[in-house]
N, CA, C and O of each residue as an XYZ file, in Angstrom:
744
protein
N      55.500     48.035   -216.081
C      55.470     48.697   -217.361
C      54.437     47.992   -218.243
O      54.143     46.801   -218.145
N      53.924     48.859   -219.109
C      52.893     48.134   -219.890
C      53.205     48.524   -221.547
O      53.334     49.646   -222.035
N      53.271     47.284   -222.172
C      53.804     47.041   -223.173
C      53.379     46.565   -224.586
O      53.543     45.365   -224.808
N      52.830     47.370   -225.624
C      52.139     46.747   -226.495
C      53.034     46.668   -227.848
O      53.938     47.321   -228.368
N      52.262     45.480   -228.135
C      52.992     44.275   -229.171
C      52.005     44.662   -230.496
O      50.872     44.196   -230.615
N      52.533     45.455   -231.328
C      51.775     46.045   -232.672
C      52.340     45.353   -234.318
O      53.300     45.749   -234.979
N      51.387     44.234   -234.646
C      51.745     43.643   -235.516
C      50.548     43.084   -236.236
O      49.469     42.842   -235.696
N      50.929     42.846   -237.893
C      49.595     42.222   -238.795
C      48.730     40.967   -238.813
O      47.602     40.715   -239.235
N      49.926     40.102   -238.041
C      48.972     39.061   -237.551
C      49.291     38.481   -236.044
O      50.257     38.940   -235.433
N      48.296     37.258   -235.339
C      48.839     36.979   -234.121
C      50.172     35.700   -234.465
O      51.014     35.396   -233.620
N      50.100     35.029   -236.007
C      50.701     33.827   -236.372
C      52.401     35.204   -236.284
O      53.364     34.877   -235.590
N      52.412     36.036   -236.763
C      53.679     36.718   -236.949
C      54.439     36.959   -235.020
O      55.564     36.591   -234.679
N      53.776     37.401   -234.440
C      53.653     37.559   -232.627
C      54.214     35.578   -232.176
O      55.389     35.430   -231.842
N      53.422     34.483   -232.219
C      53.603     33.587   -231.840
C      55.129     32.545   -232.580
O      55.937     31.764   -232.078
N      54.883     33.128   -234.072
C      56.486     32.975   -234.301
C      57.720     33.402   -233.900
O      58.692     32.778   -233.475
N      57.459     35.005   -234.174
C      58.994     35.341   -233.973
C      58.900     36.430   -232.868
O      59.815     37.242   -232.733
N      57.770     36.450   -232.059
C      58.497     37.292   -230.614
C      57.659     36.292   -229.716
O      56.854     36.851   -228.971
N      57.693     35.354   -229.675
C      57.356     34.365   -227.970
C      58.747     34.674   -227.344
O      58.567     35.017   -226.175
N      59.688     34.681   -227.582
C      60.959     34.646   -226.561
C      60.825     36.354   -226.024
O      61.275     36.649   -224.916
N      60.154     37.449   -226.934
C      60.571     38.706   -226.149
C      58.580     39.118   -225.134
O      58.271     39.812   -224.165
N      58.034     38.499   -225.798
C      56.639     38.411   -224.857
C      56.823     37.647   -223.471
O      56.260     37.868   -222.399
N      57.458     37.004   -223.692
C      57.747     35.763   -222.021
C      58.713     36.719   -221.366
O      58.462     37.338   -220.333
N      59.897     36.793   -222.084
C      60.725     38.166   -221.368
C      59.937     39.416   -220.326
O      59.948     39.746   -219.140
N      59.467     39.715   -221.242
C      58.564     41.081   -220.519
C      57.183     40.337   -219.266
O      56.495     40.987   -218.479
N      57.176     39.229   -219.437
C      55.848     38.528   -218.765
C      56.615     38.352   -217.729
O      56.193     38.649   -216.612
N      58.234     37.696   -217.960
C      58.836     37.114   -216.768
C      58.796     38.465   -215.830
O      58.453     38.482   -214.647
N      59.211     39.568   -216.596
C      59.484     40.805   -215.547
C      58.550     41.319   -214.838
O      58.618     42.185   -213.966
N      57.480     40.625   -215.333
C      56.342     41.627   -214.786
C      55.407     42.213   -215.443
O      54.288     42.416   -214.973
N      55.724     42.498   -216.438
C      55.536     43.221   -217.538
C      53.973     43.471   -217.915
O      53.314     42.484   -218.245
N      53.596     44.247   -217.894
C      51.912     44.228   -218.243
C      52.153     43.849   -220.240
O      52.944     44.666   -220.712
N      51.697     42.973   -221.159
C      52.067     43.060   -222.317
C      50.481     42.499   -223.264
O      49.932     41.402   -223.364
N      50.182     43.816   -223.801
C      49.139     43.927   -224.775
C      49.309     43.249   -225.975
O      50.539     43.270   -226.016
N      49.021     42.755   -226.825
C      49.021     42.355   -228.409
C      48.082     43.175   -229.178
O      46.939     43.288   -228.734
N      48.412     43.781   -230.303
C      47.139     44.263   -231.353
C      47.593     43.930   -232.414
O      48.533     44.411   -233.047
N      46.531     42.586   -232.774
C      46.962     41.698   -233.787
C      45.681     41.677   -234.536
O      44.758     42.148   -233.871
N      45.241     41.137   -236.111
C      43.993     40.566   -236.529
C      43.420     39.402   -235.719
O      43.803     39.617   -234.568
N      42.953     38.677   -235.730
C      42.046     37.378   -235.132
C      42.762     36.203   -236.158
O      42.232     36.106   -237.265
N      43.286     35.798   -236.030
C      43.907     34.301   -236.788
C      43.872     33.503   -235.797
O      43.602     33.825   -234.640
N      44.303     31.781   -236.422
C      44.630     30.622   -235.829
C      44.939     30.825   -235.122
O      44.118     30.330   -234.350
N      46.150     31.592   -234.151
C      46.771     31.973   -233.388
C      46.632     32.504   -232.206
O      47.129     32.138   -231.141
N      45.586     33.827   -232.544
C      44.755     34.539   -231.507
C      44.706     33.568   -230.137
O      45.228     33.973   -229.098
N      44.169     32.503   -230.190
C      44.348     31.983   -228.434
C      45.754     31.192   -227.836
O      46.306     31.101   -226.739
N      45.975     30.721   -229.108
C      47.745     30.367   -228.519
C      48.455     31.592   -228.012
O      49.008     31.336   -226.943
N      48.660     33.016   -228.461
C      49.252     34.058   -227.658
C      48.193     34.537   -226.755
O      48.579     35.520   -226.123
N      46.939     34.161   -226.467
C      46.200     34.431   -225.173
C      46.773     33.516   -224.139
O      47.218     34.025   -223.110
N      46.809     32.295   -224.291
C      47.396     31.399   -223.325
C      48.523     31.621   -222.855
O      48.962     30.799   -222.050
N      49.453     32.964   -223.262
C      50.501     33.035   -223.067
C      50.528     33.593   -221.287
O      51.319     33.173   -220.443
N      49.700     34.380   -221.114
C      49.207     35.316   -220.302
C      49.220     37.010   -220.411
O      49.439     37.917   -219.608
N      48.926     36.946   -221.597
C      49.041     38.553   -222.306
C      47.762     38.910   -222.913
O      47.164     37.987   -223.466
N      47.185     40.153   -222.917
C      45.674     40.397   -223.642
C      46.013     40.910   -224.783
O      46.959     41.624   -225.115
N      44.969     40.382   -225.451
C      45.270     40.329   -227.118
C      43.952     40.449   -227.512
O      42.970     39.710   -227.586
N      44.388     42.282   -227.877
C      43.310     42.825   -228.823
C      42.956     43.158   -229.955
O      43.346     44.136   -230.593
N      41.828     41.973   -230.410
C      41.532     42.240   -232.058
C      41.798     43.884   -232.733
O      41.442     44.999   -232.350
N      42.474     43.475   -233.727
C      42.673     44.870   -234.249
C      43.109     44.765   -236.138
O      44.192     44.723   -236.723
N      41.457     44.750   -236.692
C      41.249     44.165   -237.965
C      42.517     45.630   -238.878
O      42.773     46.834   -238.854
N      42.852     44.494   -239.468
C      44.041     45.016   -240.679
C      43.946     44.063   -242.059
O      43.933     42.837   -241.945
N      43.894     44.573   -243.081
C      44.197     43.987   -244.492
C      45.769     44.308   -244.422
O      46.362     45.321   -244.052
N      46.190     43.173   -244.874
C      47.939     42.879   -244.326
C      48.282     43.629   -245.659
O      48.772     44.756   -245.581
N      47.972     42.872   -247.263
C      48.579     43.847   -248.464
C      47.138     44.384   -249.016
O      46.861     43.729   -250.021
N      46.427     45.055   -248.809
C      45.758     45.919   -249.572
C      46.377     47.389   -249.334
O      47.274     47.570   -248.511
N      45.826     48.432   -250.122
C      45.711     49.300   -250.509
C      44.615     50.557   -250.323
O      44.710     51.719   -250.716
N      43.477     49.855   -249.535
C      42.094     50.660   -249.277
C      42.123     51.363   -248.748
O      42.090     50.817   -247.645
N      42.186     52.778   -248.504
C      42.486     53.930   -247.840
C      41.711     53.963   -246.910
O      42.377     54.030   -245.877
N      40.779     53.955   -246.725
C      39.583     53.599   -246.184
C      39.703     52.509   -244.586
O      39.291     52.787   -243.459
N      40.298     51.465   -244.986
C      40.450     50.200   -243.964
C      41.913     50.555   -243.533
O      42.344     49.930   -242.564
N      42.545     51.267   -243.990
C      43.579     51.497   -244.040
C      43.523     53.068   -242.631
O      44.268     53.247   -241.667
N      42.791     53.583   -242.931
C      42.354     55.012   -242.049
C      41.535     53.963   -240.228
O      41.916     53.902   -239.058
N      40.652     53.523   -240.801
C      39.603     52.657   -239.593
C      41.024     51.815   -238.898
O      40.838     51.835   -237.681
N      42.150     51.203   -239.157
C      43.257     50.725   -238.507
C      43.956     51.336   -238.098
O      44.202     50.708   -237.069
N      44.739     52.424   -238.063
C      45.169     53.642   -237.719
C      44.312     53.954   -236.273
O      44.832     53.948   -235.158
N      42.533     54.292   -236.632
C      42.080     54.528   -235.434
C      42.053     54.055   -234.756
O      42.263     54.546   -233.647
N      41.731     52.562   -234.956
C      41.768     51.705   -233.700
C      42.946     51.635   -232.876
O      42.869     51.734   -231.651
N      44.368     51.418   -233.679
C      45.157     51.821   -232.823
C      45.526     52.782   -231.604
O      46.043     52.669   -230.492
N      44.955     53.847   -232.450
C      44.815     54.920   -231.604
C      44.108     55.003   -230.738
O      44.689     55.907   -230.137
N      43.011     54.712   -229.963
C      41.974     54.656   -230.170
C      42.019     53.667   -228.971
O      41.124     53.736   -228.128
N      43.383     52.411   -228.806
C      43.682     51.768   -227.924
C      44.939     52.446   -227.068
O      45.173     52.488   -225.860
N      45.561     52.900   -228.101
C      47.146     53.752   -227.319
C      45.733     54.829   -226.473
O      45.576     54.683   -225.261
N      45.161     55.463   -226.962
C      44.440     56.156   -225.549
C      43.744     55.939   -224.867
O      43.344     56.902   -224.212
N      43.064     54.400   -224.525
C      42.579     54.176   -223.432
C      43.618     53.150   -222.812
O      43.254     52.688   -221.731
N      44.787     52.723   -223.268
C      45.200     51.569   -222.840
C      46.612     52.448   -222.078
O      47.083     52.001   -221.032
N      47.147     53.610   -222.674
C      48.509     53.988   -222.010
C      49.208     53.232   -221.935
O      49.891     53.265   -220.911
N      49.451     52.223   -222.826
C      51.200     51.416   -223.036
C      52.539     52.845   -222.520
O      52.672     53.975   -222.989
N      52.992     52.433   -221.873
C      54.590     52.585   -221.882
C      55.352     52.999   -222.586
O      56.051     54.011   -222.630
N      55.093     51.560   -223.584
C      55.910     51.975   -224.985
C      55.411     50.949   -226.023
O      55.031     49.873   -225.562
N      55.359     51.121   -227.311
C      55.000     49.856   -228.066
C      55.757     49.552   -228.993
O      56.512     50.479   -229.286
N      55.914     48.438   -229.723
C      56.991     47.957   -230.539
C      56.108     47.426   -231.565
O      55.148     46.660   -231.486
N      56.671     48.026   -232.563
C      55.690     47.481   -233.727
C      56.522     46.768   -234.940
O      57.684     47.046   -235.238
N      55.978     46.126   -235.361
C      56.621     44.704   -236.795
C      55.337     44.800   -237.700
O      54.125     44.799   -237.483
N      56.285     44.896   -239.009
C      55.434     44.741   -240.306
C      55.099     46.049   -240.607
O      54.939     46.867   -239.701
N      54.981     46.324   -241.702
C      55.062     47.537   -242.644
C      54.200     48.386   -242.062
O      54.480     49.514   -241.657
N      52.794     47.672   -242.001
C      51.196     48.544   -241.978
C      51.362     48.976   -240.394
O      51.174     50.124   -239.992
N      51.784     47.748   -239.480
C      51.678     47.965   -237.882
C      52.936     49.084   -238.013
O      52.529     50.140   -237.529
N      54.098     49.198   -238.420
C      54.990     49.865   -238.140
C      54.728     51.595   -238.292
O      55.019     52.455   -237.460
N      53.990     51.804   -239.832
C      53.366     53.112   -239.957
C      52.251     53.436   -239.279
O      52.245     54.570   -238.799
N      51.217     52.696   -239.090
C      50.036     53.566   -238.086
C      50.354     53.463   -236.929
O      49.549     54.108   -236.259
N      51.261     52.895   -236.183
C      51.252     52.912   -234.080
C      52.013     54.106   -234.471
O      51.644     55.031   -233.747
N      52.983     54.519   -235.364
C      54.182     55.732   -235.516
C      53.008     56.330   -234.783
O      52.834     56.542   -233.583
N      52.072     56.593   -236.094
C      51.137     57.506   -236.495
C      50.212     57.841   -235.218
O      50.079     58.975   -234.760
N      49.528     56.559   -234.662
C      48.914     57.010   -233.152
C      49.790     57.589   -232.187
O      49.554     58.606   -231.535
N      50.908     56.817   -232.129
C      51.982     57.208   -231.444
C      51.753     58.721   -230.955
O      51.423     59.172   -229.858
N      52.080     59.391   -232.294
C      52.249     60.569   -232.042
C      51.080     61.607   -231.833
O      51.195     62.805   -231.576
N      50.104     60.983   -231.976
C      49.078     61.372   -231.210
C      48.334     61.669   -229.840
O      47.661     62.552   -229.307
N      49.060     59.915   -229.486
C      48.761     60.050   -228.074
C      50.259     59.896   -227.055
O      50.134     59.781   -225.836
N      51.225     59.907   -227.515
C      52.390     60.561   -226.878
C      53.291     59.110   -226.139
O      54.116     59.066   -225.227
N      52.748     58.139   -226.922
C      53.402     56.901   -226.987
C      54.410     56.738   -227.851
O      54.288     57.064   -229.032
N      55.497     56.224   -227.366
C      56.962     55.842   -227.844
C      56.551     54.771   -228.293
O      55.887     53.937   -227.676
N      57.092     54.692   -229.927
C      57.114     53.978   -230.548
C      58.628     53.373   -231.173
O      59.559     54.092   -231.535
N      58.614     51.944   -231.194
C      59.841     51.650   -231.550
C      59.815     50.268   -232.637
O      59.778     49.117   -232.203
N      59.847     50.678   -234.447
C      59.962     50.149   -234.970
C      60.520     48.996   -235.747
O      61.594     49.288   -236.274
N      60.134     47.842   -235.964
C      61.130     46.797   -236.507
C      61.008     46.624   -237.884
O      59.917     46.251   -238.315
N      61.763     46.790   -238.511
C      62.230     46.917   -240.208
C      62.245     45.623   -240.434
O      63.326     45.397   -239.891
N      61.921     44.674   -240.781
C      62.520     42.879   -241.232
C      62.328     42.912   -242.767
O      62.110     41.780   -243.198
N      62.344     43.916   -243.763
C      62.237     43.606   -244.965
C      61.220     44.980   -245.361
O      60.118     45.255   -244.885
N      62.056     45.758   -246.457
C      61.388     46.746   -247.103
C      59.992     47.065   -248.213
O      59.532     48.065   -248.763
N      59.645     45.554   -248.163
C      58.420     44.594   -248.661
C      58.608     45.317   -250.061
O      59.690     45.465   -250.629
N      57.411     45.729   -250.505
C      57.239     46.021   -252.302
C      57.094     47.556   -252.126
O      57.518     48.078   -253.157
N      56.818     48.162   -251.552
C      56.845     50.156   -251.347
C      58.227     50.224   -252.027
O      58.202     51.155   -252.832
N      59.188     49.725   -252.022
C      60.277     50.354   -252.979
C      60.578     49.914   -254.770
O      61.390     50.385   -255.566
N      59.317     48.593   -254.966
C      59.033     48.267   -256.276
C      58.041     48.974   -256.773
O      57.879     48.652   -257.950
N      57.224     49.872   -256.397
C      55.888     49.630   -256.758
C      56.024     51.068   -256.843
O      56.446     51.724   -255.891
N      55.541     51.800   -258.413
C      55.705     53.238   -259.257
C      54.936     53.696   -258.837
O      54.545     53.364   -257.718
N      54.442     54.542   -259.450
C      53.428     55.289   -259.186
C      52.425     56.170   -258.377
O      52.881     56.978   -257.567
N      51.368     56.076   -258.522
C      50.714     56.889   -257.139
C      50.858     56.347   -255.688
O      51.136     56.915   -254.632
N      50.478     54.614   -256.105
C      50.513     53.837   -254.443
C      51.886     53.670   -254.405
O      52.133     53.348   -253.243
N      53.136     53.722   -255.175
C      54.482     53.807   -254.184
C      54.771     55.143   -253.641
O      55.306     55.250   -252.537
N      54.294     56.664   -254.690
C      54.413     57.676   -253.874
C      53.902     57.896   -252.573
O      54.698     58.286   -251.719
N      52.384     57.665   -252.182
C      51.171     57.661   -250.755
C      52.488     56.494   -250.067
O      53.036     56.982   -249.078
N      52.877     55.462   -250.361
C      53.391     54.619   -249.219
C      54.684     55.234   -248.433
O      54.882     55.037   -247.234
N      55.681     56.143   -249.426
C      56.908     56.299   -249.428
C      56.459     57.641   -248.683
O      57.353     58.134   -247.994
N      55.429     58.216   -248.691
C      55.464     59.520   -247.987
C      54.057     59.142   -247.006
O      53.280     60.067   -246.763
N      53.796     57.892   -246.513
C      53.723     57.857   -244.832
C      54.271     56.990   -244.410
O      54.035     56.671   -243.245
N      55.309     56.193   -245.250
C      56.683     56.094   -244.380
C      57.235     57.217   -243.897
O      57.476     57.263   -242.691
N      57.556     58.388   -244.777
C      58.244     59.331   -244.245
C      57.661     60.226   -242.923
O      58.271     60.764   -241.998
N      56.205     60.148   -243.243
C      55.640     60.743   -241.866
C      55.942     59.968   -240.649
O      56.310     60.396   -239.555
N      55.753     58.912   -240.975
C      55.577     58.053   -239.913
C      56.762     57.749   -238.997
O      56.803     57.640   -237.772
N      57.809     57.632   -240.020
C      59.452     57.376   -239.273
C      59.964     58.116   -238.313
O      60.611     57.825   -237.307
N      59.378     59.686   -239.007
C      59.921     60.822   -238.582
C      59.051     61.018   -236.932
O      59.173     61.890   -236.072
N      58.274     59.931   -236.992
C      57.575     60.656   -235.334
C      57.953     59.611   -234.198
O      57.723     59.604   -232.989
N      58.973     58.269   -235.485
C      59.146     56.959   -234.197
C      60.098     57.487   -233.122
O      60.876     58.432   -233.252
N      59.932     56.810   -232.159
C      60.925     56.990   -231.281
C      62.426     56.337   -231.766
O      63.487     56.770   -231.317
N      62.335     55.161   -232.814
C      63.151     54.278   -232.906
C      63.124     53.677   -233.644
O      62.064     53.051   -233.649
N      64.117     53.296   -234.863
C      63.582     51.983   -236.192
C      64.843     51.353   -235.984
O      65.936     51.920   -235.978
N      64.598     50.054   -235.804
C      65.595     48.830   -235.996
C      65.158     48.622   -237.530
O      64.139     48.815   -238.194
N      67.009     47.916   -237.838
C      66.647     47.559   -239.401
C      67.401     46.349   -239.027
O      68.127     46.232   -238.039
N      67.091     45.267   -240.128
C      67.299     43.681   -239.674
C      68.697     43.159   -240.598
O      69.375     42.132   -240.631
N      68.703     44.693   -241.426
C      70.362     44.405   -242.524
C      70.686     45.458   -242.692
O      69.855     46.307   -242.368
N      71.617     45.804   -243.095
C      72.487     47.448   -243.388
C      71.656     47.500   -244.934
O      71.177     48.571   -245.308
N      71.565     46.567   -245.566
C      71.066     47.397   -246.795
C      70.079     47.781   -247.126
O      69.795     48.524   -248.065
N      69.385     47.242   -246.282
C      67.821     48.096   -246.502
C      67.859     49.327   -245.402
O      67.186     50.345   -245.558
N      68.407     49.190   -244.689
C      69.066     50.545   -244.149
C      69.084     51.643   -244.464
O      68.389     52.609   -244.146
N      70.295     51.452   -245.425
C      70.903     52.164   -246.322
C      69.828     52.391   -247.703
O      69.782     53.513   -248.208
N      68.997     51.286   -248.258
C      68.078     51.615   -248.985
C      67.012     52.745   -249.037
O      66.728     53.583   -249.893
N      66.395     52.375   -247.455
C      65.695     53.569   -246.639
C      65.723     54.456   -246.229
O      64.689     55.106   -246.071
N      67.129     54.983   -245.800
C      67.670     56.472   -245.571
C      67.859     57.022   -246.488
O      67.879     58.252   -246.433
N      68.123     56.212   -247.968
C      68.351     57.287   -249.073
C      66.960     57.674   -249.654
O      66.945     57.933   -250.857
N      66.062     57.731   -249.124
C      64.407     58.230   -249.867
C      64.179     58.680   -248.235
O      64.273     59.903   -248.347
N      63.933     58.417   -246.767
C      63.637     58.991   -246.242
C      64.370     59.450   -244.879
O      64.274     58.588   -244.006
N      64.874     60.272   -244.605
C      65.501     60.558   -243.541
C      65.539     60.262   -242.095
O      64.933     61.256   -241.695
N      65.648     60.008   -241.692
C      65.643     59.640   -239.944
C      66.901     60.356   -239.283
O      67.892     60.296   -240.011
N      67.079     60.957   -238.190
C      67.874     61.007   -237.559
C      69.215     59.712   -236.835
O      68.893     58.949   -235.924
N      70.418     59.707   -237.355
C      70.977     58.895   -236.604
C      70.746     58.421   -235.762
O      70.214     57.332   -235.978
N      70.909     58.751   -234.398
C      70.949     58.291   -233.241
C      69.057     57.753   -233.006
O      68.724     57.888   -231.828
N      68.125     57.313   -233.752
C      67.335     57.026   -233.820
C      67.251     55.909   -234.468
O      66.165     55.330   -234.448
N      68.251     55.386   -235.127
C      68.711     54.350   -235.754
C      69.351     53.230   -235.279
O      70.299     53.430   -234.520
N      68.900     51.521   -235.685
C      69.722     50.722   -235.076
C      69.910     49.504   -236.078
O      69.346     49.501   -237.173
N      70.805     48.376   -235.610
C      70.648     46.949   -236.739
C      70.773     45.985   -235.699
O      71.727     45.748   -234.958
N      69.457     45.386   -235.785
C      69.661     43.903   -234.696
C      69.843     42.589   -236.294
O      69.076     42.673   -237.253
N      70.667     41.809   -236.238
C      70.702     40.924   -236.761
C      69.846     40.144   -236.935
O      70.192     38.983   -236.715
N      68.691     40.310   -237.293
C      67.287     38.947   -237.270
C      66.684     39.447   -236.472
O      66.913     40.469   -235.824
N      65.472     38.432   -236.452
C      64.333     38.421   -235.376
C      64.912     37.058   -234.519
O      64.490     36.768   -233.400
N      65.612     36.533   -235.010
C      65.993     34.852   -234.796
C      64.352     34.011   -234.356
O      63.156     34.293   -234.430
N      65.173     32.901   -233.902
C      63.879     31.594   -234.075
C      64.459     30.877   -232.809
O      65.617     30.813   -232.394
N      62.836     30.158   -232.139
C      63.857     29.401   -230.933
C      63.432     28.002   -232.061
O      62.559     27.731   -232.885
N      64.796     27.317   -231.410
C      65.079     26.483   -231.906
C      64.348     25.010   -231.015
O      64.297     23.875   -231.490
N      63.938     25.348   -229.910
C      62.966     24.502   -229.343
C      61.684     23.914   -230.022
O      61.169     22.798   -230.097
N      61.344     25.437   -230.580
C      59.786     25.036   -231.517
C      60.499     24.671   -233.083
O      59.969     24.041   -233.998
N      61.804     25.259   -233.051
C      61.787     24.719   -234.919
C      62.601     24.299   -234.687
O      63.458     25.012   -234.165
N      62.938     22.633   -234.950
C      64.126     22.044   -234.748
C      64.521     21.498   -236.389
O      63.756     21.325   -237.338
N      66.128     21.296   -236.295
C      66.364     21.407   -237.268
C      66.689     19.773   -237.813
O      66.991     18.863   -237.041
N      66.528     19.599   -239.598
C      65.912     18.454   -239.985
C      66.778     18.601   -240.945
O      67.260     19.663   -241.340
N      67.057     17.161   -241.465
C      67.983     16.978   -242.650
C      67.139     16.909   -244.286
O      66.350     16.108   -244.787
N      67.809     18.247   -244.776
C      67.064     17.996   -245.921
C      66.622     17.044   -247.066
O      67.473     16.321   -247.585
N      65.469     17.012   -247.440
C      65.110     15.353   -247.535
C      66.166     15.056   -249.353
O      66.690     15.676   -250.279
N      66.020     14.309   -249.079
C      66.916     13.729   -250.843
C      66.119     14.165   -251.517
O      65.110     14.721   -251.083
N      66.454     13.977   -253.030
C      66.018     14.700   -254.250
C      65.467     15.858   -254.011
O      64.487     15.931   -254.752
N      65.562     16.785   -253.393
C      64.564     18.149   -253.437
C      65.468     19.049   -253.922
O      65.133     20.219   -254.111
């Protein structure tokens, strides 16, 4: 199976999914990355997974850079034929939807925080809140990481139940972050 890993940076990939990238590596797994180019970029190459630059402005607004990321995605979902892809973070979560459904790739979203699209008035919270709504509506799948943003998110955009899930965290291995006694006076 071939498996792409759709997220805003490679530092977000090497934190909190090394335990589900090795998973899929142990199986066999053919497993893509489409990440920006950060620090990181060759630590998840060394993993034994290909990891393809795929420039994103993490919080802008530019419709523009915002459209050119979208394509590239796309652009890779059709020469690359992933399986299926799993996408993290707001921007990766709405455009793979979006290629997704273009090129007939299952997409399966991870919710970890409803970021500022539900603070933010106006024109850029309306454009965000309605390609969330496009976008949800074409996933195969949205995990949410708490019931209340859940519940936050279904009440502005609809999803079908059974398209719906709650994993508790992304969790952390505790190998790479070990835990330390908090220092005095802080």
């Amino acid at each position: 199976m071939k498996v792409a890993l759709v997220a805003n940076s490679c530092w977000n990939i090497y934190n909190f999914r090394k335990g589900l990238v090795h998973h899929f590596l142990k199986k066999g797994d053919e497993v893509l990355v489409l990440a920006p180019k950060d620090e990181y970029s060759d630590n998840i190459s060394d993993w034994g997974l290909r990891w393809i630059d795929t420039p994103l402005q993490g919080t802008g607004t530019n419709p523009i850079k915002d459209f050119n990321y979208f394509r590239r995605v796309r652009d890779i979902f059709r020469k690359e034929h992933p399986d299926i892809a799993l996408a993290f973070t707001i921007k990766s979560n709405i455009y793979a939807s979006l290629a997704g459904s273009f090129t007939k790739t299952p997409v399966i979203c991870n919710v970890s925080g409803l970021g500022t699209v539900f603070l933010v008035k106006g024109f850029t919270g309306k454009v965000a809140m309605n390609l969330y709504r496009l976008a949800f509506r074409r996933s195969s799948f949205v995990f949410f990481q708490n019931k209340d943003d859940r519940d936050l998110f279904l009440s502005h955009v609809q999803i079908a139940d059974k398209r719906i899930g709650l994993v508790p965290g992304s969790g952390i291995d505790l190998d790479q972050f070990t835990v330390t006694p908090q220092p005095k006076n802080t």
